[in-house]
C-alpha positions as CSV (number, residue, x, y, z in Angstrom):
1,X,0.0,0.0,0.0
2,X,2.8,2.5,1.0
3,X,4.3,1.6,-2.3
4,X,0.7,2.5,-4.3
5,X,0.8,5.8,-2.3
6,X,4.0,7.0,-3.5
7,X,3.0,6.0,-7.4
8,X,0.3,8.3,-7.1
9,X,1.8,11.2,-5.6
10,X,4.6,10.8,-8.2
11,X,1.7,10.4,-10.8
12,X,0.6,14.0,-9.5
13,X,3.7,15.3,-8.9
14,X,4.6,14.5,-12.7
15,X,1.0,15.9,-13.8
16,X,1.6,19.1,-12.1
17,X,5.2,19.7,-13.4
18,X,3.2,18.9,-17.4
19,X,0.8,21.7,-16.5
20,X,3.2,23.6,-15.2
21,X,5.3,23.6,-18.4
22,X,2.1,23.9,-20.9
23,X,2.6,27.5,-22.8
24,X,0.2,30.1,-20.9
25,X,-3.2,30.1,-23.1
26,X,-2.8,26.4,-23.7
27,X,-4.4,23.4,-22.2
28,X,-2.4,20.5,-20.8
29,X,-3.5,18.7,-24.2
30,X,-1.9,21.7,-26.3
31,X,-4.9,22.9,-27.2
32,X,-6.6,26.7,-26.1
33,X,-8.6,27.5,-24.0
34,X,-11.1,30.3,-24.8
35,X,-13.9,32.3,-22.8
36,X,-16.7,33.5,-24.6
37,X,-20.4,34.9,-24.5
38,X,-23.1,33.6,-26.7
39,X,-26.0,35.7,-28.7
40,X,-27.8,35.4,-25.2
41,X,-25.1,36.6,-22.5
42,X,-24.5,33.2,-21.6
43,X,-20.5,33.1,-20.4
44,X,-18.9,29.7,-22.2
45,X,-15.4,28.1,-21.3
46,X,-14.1,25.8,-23.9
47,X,-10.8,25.2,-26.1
48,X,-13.2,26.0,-29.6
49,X,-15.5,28.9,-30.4
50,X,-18.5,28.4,-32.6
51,X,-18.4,30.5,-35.7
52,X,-21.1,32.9,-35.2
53,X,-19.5,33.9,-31.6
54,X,-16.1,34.3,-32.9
55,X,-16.9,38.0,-34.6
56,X,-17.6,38.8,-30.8
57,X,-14.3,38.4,-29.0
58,X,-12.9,36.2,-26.9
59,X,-10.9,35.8,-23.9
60,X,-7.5,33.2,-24.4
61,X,-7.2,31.9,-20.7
62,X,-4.3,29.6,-19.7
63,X,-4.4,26.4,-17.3
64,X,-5.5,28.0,-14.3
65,X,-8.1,30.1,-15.8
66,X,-6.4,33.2,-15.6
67,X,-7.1,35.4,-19.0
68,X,-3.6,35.8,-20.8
69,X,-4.6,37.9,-24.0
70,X,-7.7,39.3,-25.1
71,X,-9.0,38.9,-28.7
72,X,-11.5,42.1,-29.8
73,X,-14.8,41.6,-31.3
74,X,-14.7,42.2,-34.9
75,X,-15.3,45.7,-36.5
76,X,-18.4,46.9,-37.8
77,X,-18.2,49.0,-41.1
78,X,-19.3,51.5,-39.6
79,X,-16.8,51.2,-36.4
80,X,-14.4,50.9,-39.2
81,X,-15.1,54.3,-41.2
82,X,-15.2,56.0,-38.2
83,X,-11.9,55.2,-37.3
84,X,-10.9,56.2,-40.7
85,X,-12.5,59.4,-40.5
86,X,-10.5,60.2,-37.0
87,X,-7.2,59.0,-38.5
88,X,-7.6,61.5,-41.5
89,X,-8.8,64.4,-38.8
90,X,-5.0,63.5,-36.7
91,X,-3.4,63.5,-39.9
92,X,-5.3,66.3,-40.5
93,X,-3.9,68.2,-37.4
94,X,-0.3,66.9,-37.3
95,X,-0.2,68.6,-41.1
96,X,-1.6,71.8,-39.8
97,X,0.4,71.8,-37.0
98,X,4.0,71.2,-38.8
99,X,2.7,73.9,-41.3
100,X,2.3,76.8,-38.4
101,X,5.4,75.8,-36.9
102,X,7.3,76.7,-39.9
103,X,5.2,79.7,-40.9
104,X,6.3,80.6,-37.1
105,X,10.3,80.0,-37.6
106,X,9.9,82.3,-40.9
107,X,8.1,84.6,-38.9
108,X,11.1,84.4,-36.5
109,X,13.7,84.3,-38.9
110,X,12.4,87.2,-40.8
111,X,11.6,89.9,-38.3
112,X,13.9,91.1,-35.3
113,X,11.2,92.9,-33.5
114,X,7.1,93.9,-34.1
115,X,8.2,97.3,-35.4
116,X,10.0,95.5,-38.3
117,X,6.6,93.8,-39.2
118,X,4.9,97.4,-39.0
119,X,7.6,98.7,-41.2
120,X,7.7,96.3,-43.6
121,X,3.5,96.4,-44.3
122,X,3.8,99.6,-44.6
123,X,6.5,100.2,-47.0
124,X,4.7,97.6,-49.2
125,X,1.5,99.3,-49.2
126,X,3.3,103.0,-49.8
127,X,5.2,101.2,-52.8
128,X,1.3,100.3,-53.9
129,X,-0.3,103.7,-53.1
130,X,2.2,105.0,-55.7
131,X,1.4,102.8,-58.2
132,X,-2.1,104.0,-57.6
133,X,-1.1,107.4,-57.9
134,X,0.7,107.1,-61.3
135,X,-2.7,105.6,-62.4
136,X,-4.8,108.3,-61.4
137,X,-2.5,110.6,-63.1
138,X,-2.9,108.5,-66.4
139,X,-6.8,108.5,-65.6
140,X,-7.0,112.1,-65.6
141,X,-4.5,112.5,-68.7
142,X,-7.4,109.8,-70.8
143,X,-10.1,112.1,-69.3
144,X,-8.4,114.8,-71.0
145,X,-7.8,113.4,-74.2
146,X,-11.6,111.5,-74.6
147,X,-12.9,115.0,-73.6
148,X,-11.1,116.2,-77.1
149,X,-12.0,113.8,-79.0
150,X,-15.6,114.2,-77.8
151,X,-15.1,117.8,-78.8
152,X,-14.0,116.8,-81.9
153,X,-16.7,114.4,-82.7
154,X,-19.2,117.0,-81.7
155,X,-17.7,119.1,-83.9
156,X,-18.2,117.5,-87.0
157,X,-21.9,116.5,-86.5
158,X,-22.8,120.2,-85.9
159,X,-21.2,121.3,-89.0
160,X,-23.1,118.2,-90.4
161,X,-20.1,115.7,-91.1
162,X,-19.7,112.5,-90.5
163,X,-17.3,111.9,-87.8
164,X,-14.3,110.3,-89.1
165,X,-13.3,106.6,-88.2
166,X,-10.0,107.6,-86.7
167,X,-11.9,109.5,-84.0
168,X,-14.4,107.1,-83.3
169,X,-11.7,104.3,-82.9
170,X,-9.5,106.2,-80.5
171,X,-11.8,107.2,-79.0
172,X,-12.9,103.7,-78.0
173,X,-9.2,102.8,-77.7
174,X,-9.2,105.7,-75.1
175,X,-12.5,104.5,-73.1
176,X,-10.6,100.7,-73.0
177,X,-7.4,102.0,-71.6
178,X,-9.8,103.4,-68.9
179,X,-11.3,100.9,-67.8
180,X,-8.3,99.0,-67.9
181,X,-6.7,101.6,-65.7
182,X,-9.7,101.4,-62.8
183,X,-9.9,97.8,-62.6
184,X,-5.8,98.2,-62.1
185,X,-5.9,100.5,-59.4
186,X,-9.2,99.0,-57.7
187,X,-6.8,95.6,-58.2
188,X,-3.5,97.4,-56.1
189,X,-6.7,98.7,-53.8
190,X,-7.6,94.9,-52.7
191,X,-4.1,94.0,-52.6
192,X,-3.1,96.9,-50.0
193,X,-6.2,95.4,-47.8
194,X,-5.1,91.9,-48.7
195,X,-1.7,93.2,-47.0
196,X,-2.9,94.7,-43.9
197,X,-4.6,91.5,-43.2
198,X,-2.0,89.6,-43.4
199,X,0.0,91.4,-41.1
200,X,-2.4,92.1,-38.7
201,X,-2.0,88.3,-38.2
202,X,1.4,88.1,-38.6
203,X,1.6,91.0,-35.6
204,X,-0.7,88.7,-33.5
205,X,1.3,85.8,-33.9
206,X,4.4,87.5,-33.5
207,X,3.0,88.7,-30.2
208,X,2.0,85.3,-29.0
209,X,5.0,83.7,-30.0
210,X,7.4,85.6,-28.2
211,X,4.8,86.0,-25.0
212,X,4.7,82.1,-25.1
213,X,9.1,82.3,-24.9
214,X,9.5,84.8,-22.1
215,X,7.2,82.9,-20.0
């Protein structure tokens, strides 16, 4: 009998040191051992899963029960595009974010101090006024000249002539190179505004950026 006894605790001791040695998440018969939850809640323990559980998750548990690595329910398409859509928005942002840090090391780079900013806007729109200001002159010079040949034109129909071609066509030449003119000048007038926008925000950030380094 006392020889029986020792057989069996060696039998057990053996078993234990094969369980023991089984990789975590694996029965003592090699096989897996899962924990999952059926259409109705119902909690299962076995080393398959059915097939229309396994889009659920499951739970790998090793010899002693103990959950070793967890196995997410699948995806829905909608899950899916959702996910998509938030990668694109972080991509989104990282661009975005890269793109104001440079603008803000130019901003750096270019300008020793908020007065330069000031300086430089508003030598650029001074260099525009002046454009606009050599266009007006011309304006006033094609006044001039349509106002003659509008004389000249009147001219001949109150003597009863016919005005001559030359007249008419310059005179349309004239009116073209007027209109040319405004929508020149009203062009340098949106691009001084367009100016003063820009650094209006460039003044702003320059503010906050060097706030942000002296704190």
């Amino acid at each position: 009998m006392l020889h029986m006894r020792l057989s069996i605790a060696a039998f057990f001791g053996l078993l234990a040191l094969l369980l023991l040695a089984a990789p975590a998440g694996y029965a003592a018969d090699g096989k897996k051992l899962y924990k999952w939850v059926d259409s109705s809640g119902e909690v299962h323990y076995s080393d398959t899963v059915p097939p229309q559980a396994a889009p659920k998750g499951k739970d790998v548990l090793n010899d002693e029960g103990i959950t070793v690595h967890k196995i997410d329910a699948a995806k829905t398409p909608a899950q899916i595009a959702e996910e998509e859509r938030q990668a694109k928005l972080r991509e989104k942002k990282q661009r975005l974010a890269k793109e104001q840090a440079a603008r803000d090391r130019l901003l750096l780079n270019t300008f020793a101090s908020e007065q330069d900013i000031i300086n430089t806007r508003d030598a650029k729109i001074s260099a525009l006024e002046n454009l606009i200001r050599i266009s007006q002159g011309t304006i006033k010079s094609l006044n001039e000249k349509l106002s003659g040949l509008m004389k000249t034109a009147a001219d001949h129909e109150r003597a009863g002539r016919k005005i001559p071609p030359y007249v008419l066509q310059r005179m349309q030449s004239v009116r073209n190179q007027l209109r040319s003119t405004k929508q020149y000048i009203a062009k340098k007038r949106s691009e001084q505004e367009a100016i003063r926008e820009q650094y209006e925000r460039d003044i702003k950030r320059y503010r906050q950026i060097t706030a942000d380094q002296h704190q």
